[in-house]
C-alpha positions as CSV (number, residue, x, y, z in Angstrom):
1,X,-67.7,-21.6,29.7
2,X,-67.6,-24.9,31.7
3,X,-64.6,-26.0,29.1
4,X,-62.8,-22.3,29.7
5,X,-63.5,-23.2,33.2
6,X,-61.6,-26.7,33.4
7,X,-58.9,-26.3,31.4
8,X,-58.1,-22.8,33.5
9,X,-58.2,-25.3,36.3
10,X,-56.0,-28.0,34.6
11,X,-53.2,-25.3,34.0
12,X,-53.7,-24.0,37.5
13,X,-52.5,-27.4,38.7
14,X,-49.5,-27.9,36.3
15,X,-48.6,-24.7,37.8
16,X,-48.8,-25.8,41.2
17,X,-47.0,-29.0,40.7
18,X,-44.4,-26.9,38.6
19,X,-44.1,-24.3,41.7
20,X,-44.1,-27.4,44.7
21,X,-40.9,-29.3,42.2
22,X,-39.2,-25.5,42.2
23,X,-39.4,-25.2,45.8
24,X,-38.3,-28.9,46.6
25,X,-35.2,-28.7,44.1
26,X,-34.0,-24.8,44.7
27,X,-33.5,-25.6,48.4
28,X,-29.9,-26.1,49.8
29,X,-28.2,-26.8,53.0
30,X,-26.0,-24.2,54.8
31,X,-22.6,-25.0,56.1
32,X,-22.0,-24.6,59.9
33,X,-18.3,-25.3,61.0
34,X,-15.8,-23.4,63.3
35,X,-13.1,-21.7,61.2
36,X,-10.4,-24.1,62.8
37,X,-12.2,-26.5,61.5
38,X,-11.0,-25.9,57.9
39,X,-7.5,-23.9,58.3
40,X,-4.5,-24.5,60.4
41,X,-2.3,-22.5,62.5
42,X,-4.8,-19.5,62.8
43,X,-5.1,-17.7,66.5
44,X,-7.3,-18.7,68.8
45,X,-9.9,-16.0,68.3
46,X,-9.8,-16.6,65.0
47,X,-10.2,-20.4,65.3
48,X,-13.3,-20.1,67.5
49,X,-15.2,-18.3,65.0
50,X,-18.3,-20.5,64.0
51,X,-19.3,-19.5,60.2
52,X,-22.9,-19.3,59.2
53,X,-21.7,-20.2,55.7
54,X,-23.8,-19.5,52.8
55,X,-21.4,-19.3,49.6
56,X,-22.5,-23.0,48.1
57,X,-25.8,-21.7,48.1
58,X,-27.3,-20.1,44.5
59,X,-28.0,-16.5,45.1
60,X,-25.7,-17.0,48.5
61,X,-27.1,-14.7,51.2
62,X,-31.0,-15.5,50.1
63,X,-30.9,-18.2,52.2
64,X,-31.2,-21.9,52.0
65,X,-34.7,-22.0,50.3
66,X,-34.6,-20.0,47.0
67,X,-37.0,-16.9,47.6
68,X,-37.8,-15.9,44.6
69,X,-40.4,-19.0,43.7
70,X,-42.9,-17.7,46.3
71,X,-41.9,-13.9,45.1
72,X,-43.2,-15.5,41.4
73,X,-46.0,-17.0,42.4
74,X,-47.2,-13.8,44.7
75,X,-47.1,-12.4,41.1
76,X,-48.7,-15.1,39.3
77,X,-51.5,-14.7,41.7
78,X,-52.1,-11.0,41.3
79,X,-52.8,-9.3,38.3
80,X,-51.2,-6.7,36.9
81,X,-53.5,-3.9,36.2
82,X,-53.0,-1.3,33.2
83,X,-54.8,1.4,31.8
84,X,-56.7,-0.5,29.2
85,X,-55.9,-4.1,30.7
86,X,-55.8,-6.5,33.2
87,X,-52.8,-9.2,32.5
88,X,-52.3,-12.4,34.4
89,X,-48.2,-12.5,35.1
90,X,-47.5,-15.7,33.6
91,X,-44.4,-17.3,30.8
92,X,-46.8,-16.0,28.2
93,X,-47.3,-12.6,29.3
94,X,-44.5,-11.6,31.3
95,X,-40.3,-11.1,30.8
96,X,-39.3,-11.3,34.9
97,X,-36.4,-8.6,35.5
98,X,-34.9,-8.6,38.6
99,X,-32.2,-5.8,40.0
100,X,-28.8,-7.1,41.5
101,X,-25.2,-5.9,42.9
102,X,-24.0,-9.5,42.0
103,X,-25.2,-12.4,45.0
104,X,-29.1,-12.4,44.9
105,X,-29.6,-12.9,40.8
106,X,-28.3,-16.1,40.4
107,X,-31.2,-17.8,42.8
108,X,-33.8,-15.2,40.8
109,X,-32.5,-16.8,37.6
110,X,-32.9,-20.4,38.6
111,X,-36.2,-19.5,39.8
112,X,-37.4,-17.5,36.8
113,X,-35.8,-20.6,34.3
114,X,-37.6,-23.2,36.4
115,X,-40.4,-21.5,36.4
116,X,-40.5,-21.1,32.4
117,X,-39.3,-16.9,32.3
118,X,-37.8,-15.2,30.1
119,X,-36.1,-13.1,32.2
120,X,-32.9,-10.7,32.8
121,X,-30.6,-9.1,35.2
122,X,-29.6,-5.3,36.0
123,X,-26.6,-5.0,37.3
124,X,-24.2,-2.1,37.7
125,X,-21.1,-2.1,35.6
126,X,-17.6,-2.3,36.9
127,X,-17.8,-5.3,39.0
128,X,-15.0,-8.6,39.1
129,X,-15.9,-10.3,36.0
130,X,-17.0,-13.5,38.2
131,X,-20.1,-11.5,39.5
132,X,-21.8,-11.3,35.8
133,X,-21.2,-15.3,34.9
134,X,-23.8,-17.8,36.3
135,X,-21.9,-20.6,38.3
136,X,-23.4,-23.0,35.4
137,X,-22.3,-21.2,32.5
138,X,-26.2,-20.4,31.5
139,X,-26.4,-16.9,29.4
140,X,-28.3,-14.8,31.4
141,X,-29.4,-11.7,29.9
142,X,-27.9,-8.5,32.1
143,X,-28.1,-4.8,31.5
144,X,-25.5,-2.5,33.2
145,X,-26.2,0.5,34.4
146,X,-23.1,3.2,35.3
147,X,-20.5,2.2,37.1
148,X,-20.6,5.9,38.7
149,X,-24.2,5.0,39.9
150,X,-23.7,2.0,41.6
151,X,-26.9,1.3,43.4
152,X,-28.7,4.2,42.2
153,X,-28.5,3.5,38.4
154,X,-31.0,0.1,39.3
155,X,-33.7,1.9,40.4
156,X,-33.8,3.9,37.5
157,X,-33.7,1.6,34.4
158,X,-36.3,-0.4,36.3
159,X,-38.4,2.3,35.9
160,X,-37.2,2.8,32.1
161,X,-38.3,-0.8,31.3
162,X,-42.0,-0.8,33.5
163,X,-42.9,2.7,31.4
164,X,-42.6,0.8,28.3
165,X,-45.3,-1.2,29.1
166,X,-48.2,0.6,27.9
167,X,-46.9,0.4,24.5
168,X,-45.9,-3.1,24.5
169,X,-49.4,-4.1,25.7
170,X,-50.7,-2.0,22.6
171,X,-48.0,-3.4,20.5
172,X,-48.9,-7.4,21.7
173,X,-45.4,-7.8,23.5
174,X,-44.9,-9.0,26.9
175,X,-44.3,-6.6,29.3
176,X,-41.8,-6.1,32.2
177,X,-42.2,-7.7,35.5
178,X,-40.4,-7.5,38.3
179,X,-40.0,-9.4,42.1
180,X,-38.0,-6.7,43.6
181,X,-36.9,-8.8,46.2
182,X,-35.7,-6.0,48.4
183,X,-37.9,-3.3,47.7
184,X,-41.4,-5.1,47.0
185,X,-41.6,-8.5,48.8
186,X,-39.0,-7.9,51.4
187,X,-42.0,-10.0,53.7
188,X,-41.0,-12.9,51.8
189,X,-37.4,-12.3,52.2
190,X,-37.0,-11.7,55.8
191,X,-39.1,-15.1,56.5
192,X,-37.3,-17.3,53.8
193,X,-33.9,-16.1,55.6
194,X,-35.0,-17.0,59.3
195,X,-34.8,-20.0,58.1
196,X,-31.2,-20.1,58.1
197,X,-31.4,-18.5,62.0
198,X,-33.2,-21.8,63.5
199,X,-30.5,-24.4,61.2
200,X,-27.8,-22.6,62.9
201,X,-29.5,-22.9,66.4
202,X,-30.1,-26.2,65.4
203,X,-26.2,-26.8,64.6
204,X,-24.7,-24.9,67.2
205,X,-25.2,-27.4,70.2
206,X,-27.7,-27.6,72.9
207,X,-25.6,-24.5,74.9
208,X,-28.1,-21.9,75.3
209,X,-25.9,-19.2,75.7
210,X,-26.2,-15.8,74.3
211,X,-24.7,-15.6,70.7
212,X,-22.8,-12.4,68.9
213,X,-23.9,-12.9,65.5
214,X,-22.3,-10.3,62.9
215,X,-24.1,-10.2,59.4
216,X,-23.7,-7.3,56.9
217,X,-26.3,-4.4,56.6
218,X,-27.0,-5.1,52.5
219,X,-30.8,-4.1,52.2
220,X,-31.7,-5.6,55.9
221,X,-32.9,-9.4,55.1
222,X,-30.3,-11.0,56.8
223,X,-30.3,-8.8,59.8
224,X,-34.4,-8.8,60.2
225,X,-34.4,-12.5,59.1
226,X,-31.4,-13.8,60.5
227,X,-30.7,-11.6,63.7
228,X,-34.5,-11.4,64.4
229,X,-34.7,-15.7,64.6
230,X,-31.2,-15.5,66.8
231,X,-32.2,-12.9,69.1
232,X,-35.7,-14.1,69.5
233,X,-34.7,-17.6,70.9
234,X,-32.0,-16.9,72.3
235,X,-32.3,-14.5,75.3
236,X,-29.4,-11.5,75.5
237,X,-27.4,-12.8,72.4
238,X,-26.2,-9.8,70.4
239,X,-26.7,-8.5,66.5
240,X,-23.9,-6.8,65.3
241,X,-24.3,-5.3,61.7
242,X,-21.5,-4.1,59.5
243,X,-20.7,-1.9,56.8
244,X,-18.0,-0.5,54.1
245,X,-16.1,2.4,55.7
246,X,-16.3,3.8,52.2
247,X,-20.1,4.5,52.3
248,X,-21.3,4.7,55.6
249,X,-24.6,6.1,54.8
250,X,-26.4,3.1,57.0
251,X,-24.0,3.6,59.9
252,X,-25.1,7.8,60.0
253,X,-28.6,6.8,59.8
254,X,-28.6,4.3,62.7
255,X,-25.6,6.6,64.8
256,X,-28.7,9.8,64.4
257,X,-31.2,7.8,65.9
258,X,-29.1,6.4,68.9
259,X,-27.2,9.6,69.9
260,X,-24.0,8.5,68.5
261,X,-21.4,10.4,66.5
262,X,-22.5,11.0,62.9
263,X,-19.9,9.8,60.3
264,X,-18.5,13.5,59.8
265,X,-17.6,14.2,63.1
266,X,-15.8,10.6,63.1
267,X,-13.7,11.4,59.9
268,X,-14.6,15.2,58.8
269,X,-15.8,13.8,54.9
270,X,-19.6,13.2,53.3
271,X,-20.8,10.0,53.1
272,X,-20.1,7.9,50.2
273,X,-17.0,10.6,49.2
274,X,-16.5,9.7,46.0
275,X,-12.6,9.0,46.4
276,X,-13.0,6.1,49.2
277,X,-15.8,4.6,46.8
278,X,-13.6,4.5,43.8
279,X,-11.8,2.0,46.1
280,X,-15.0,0.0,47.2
281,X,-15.0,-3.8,46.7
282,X,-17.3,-5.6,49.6
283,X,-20.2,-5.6,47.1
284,X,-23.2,-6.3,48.9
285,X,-22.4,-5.2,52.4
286,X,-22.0,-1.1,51.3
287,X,-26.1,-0.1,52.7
288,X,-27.8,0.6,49.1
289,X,-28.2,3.9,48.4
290,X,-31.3,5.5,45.8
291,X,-33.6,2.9,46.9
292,X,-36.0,1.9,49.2
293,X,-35.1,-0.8,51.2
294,X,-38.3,-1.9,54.0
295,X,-35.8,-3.9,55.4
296,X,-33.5,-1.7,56.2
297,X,-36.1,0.5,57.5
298,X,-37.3,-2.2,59.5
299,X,-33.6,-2.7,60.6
300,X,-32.0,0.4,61.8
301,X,-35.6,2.0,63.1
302,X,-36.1,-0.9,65.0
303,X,-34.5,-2.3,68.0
304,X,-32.8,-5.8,66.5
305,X,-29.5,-3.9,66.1
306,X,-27.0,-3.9,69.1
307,X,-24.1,-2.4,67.6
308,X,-23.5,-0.9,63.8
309,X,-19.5,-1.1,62.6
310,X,-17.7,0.3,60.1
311,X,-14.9,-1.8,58.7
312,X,-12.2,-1.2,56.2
313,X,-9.5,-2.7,53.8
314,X,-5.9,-1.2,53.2
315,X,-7.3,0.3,49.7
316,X,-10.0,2.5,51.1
317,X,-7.7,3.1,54.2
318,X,-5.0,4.6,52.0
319,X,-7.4,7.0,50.1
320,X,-9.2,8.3,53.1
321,X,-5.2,8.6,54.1
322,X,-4.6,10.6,50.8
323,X,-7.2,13.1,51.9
324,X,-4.3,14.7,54.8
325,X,-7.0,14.2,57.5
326,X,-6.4,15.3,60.8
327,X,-5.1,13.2,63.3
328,X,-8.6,12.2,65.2
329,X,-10.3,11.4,61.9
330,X,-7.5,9.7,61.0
331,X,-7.2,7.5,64.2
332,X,-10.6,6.5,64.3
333,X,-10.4,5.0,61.0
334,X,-7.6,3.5,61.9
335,X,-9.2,2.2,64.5
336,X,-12.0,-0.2,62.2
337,X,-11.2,-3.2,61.7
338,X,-8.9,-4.1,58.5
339,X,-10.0,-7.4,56.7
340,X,-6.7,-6.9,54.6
341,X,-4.8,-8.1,58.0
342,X,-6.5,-11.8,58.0
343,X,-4.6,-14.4,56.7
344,X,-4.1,-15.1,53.9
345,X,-5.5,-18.6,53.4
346,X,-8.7,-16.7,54.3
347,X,-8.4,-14.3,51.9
348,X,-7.9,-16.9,49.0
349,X,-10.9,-18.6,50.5
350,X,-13.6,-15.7,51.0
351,X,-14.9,-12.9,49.6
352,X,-14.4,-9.7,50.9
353,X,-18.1,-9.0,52.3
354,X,-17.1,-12.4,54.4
355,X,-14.1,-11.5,55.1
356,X,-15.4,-8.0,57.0
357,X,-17.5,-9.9,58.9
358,X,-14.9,-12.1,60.0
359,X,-12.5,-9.4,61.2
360,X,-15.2,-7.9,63.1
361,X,-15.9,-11.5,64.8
362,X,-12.2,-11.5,65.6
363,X,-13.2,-8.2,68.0
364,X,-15.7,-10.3,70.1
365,X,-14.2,-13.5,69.9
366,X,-11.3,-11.7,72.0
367,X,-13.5,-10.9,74.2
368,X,-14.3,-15.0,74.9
369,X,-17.8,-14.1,73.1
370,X,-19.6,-16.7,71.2
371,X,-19.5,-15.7,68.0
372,X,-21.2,-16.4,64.8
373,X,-20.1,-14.7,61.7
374,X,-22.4,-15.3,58.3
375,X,-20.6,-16.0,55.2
376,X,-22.1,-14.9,51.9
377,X,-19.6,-14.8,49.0
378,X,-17.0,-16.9,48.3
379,X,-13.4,-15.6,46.6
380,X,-15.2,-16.7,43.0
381,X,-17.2,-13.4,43.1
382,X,-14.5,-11.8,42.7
């Protein structure tokens, strides 16, 4: 019993050490730079536009420290309880699956391989190429749920995989595990991404005046964790949070609850029509739908949010202009700002969930705001 007991301990501590290595090599430095820093010739509101700039970083928007270590070891630390057993997650036991719309699996996969995981992906099909491929070139297992589903398809094959469970503990196998960063641990999220609110307080200058920072809905860490560090310490600055014209379905929910206009009455179609999603490609930013995001809860029930925007591109501009709306729906889309009308030397440069965010900066900055726009993808992912 006293030998069980030591060497229990002795693998407790490789496990520790393992985990402290994990979180001291899957940490990374944001980039903080005005865009005139990096392109020429752009207009001045553009140029004044400080970037938040996450796209170096594995797993992008999941912020500078890699989340999903302290997500694993939360589940090391637990045990996962069964009908007829009681199984310590650990390599042994446990395959790690983890769902994604094509940012936050890459820093789940470094975590889970560090860590000693098997492990795999589930993805939706129908994304850019780019989105599936670690930036390594490490095989990474995915499953791909409909392209019709999108978001909702995750949720779904999670459940698939964790009912097979009870067999596979009868059958010897290991079973299915997941962190569910934005559904189960969102705690850990939000705090790992305030993080990248104080470095950008910290690299902003010593001016303590107020801030517009825009960040895209997603499932709510970057607004809860980002937002919530900006606004906290720095008194009246502003959190503006955007979304994909084509869904909407976050914008409705937060318009309800502050006596706004609901998306019909703005442009006379159902959320999500399927027509403008066909056309959909700011992956990430478009508010999940079919799942529960705490987050987002947290987010749009809350009091962080100052504003909510919906933005568009020319493609999902010209099928909502194929529908023969009438001439008030049709101006207020019009109205949303286009990310097709940046440059182009930004459009080669960023993806198109930055690129939003971006256009919607270039609204304030006009304005002579201070504004801070957070860049998640690059133009690889897509």
């Amino acid at each position: 019993m006293i030998i069980a007991s030591m060497t229990e301990k002795y693998r407790r501590s490789e496990r520790d050490e393992l985990f402290q290595k994990a979180e001291r090599e899957l940490q990374y430095a944001a980039q903080i730079y005005r865009i005139g820093e990096r392109f020429e010739g752009l207009e001045p509101e553009l140029s004044k536009i400080t970037m938040l700039d996450v796209t170096q970083i594995p797993g992008c928007h999941y912020g500078a420290k890699n989340v999903f270590v302290p997500m694993i070891r939360e589940l090391e630390d637990r045990r996962i309880a069964s009908i007829d057993s009681r199984i310590v997650v650990s390599p042994d036991t446990a395959i790690l699956v983890e769902p994604s719309t094509g940012n936050g699996w890459v820093a789940f996969s470094d975590a889970a391989e560090m860590l000693g995981y098997e492990h795999m992906v589930v993805m939706p099909d129908g994304l850019p190429d780019a989105r599936y491929n670690h930036p390594l070139g490490r095989e990474v297992e995915m499953i791909r749920t409909p392209k019709e589903e999108y978001v909702e398809g995750l949720p779904r094959k999670l459940n698939e995989l964790m009912n097979q469970n009870r067999q596979r503990i009868r059958e010897g196998k290991k079973i299915f595990v997941t962190p569910n960063h934005a559904a189960g641990r969102a705690h850990i999220t939000a705090e790992k991404m305030s993080d990248l609110g104080r470095r950008l307080l910290e690299n902003i200058g010593d001016s303590r005046d107020p801030i517009t920072l825009i960040v895209s809905m997603g499932n709510g860490a970057s607004v809860c964790g980002v937002g919530g560090y900006v606004k906290k310490n720095i008194h009246e600055s502003k959190l503006v949070v955007t979304e994909s014209f084509a869904y909407g379905g976050g914008y409705d929910w937060y318009a309800k609850r502050n006596g706004l206009s609901s998306y019909r009455e703005l442009f006379g179609i159902d959320l999500g029509d399927s027509r403008l999603m066909a056309k959909f490609s700011a992956y990430g930013t478009n508010a999940p739908i079919g799942m529960e995001m705490p987050l987002q809860t947290r987010a749009i029930e809350g009091d962080l949010i100052d504003e909510y925007v919906l933005f568009t591109d020319n493609e999902v501009l010209q099928a909502f202009k194929d529908l023969k709306s009438n001439d008030d729906h049709l101006k207020n889309a019009l109205e949303l700002s286009n990310y097709s009308l940046l440059p182009q030397a930004l459009a080669e440069t960023y993806g198109n969930s930055t690129l939003a965010n971006i256009a919607e900066a270039k609204r304030f900055g006009n304005k002579g705001e201070r504004v801070v726009a957070l860049a998640y993808d690059s133009r690889k992912n897509y």
